[in-house]
N, C-alpha and C positions, 0 to 999 in steps of 0.2 A: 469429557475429561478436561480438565483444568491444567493449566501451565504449570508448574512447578516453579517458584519466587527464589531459586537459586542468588541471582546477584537483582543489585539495587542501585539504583541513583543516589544521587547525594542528599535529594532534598527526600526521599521514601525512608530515610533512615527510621525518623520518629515512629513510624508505619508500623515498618518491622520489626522494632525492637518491641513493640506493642503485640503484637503478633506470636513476636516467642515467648513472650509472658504469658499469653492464653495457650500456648500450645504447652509449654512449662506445667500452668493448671490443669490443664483435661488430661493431662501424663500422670500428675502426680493423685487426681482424684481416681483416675482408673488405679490405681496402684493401690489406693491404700482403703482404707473405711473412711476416711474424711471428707466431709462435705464442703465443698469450694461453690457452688451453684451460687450465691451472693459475688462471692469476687469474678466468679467467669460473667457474669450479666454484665459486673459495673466494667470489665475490661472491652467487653463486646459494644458495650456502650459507647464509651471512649475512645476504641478504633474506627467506629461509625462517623462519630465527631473530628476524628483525627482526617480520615478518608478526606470528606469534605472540604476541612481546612486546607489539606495538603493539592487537595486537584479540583476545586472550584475557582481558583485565579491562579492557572499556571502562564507564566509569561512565553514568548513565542519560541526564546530558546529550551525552555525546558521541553516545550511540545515536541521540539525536534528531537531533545535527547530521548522522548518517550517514543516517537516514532524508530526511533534503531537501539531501541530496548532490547539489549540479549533474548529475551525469552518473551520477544513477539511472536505472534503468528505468521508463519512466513506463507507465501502463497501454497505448497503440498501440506501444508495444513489445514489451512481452509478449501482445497480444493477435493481434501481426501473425507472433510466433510457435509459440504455441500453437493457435489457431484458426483455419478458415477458411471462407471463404466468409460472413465479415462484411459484413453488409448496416447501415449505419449509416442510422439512422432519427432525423427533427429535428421538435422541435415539442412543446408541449405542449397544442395545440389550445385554447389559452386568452387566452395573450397574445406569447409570441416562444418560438424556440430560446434554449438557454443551450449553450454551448460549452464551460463547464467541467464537463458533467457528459454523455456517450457512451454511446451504447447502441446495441441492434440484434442480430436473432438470425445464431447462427454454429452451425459443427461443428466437436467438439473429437473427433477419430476419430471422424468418423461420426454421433457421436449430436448431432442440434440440440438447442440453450439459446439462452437470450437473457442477453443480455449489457451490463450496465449498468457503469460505468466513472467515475469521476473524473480529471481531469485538468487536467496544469500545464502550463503553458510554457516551453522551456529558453531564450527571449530575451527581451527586453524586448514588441518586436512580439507573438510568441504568448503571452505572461503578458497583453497587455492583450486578444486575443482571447478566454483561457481565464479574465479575472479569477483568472487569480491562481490559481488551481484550486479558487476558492470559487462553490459554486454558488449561484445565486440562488431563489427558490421557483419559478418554472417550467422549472427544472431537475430538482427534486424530484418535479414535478406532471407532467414528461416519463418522467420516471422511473419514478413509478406505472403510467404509462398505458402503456408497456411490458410493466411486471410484470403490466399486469392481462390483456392480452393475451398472455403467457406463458403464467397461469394457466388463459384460454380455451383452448389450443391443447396444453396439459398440456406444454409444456416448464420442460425446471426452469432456476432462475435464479440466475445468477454475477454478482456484485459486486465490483468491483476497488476499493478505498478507497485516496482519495490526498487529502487535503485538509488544511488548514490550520482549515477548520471553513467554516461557510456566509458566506454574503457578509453582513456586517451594516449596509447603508447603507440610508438614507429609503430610497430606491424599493424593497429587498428588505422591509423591511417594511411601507412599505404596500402591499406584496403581499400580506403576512401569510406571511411566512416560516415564521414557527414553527407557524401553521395546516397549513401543504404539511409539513411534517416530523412534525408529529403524526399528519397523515391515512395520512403512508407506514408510520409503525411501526406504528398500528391496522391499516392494511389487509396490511399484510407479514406480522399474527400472524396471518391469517386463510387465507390462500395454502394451497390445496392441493398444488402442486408443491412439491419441495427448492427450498431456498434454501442458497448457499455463499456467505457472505461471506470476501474475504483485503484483510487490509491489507499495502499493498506500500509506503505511504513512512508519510506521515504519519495519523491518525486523529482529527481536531479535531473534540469535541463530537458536538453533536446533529447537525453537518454530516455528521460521519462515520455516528452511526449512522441517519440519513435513510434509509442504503441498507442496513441490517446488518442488520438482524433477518431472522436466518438460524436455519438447522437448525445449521449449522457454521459456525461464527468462524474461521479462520484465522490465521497474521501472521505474514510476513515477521521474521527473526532481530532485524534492524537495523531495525525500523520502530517504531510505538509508537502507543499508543490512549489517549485521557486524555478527561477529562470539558472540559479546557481546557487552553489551548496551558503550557508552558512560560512564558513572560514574562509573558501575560496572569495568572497564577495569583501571579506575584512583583509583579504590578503591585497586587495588591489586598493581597496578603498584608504584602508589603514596601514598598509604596508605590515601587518602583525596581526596573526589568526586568532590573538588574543582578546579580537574585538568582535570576534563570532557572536554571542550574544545580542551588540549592537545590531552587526548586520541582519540577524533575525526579527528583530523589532524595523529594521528601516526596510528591507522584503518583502514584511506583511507575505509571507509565505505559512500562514495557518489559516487551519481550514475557517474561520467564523471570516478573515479579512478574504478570503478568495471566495466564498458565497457573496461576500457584499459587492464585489469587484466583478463577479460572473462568469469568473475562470473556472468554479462548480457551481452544481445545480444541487445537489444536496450534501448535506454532512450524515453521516452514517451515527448514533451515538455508539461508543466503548462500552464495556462494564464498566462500574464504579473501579475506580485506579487505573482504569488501561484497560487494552486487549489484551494485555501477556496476563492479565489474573484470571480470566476466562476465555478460555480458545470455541470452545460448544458456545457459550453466548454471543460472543463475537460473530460464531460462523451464522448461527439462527438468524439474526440481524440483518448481514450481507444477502444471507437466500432470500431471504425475504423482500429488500431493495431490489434483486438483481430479479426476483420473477415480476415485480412489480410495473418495471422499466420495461421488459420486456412483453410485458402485455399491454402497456401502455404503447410503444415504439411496433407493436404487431398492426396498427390501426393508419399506419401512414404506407401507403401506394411502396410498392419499390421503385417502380422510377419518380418516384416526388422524395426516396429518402436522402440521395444527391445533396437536389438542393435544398432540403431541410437542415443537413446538416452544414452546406456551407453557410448558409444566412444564420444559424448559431454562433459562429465562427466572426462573420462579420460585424456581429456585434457588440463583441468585447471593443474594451477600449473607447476611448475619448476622440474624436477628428475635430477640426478645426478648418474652415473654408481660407 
């Protein structure tokens, strides 16, 4: 099933107003005895061309606004269809559930993983059950306590990345937020089993990489990873969120500059326009990467996955003697 094109972007406009003209024509050709089959071709034509025009040179900030696209695919939608026999698991045995951060083991053909997940709300009501899709520390400290149970049971572990970054209010930190996000990336380098991370919308900060330290990085075409949001980064730089755009392009937080940089090891492609115009295609794609990865990362020892994945790690980045 396909996403449903409810709302749009600024620059999608041309798209859609192209769109209701063919939907316009196939209404009014079922309706009546006139023959339209000449104008719906040259209209079908001209959206193909528009297509292209409009999302073959999108600049870094539109890729961000395409990543927290209303009617993206959020992780329970791609998880409801590529996997199954999802058993959703709550708690971090410490102080409450967090809701913006899902997990629980599934089968993806057969083979069990466990499955950790970030997630938003497409209304107001579930954005304020999911905060927003910022997790809080005992979302993180839930999140461990799955992976570490993964690690006991030797399945390997998928990470779906969706977030804006971690929830930064009083109560998350004196929880000690950033203690729950240190413990997860210490104990994530230490994991015997594969680890796949993919980012499928957004990737904010240490919230995103809470769950990332993987063997495999991932990331969706239109999504993007950054050390800090967009407007937060023009909010210090420029003292004015109004230079978000900028700071998008000075980030290099999309995915073609983070393959070149080696903070991912692959780009995932979209449908033509985005994920949000096909959710089934999108998901086909992902299965397909994430069994791939996984048979690939099935070939390396458990105790050499360690340090395979920390000499990954080590070699991001430029040093200097």
């Amino acid at each position: 099933m396909s996403a449903k094109n409810k709302q749009s972007l600024d620059f999608e406009k041309p798209l859609l107003e192209l769109e209701k003209q063919l939907d316009d024509l196939v209404q009014s050709s079922s309706n009546s005895d006139l023959d339209f089959t000449d104008e719906i071709r040259a209209i079908e034509k001209k959206i193909d061309l528009t297509k292209r025009q409009v999302y073959s040179d999108l600049s870094p900030w539109q890729k961000v606004q395409l990543s927290r696209h209303p009617n993206r695919p959020y992780s329970p939608d791609l998880i409801e269809r590529i996997f199954s026999d999802f058993e959703e698991l709550h708690g971090d045995r410490l102080f409450r559930d967090d809701n913006a951060l899902i997990g629980g083991p599934a089968c993806i053909d057969g083979q069990p993983v466990m499955i950790i997940a970030q997630q938003k709300g497409r209304n107001t009501e579930e954005n304020l059950k999911r905060n927003f899709g910022c997790p809080n520390p005992e979302g993180y400290r839930k999140a461990l306590r799955l992976m570490k149970m993964a690690n006991r049971f030797n399945l390997p572990i998928i990470s779906l990345i969706d977030t804006p970054g971690a929830y930064p209010g009083i109560g998350a930190e004196e929880r000690h937020v950033a203690e729950a996000i240190a413990v997860n990336l210490r104990e994530m380098a230490d994991f015997d089993v594969p680890i796949v991370a993919l980012v499928i919308g957004e990737g904010g900060s240490g919230g995103a990489l809470g769950v990332a330290v993987a063997d495999r990085v991932l990331i969706l075409e239109n999504a993007y990873y950054s050390v800090i949001s967009p407007e937060g980064c023009a909010a210090i730089l420029w003292k004015d969120r109004a230079f978000a755009p900028n700071a998008a392009e000075a980030l290099k937080l999309d995915a073609n500059e983070l393959l070149k940089l080696g903070i991912v090891d692959k780009i995932l492609p979209e449908p033509a326009g985005g994920a949000h115009r096909d959710w089934d295609a999108t998901a086909a794609t992902v299965k397909a990467a994430l069994l791939a990865e996984l048979k690939d990362l099935a070939k390396i020892k458990p105790a050499d996955m360690s340090e395979h994945r920390y000499q990954k790690f080590r070699k991001m980045g430029k040093f200097s003697g």
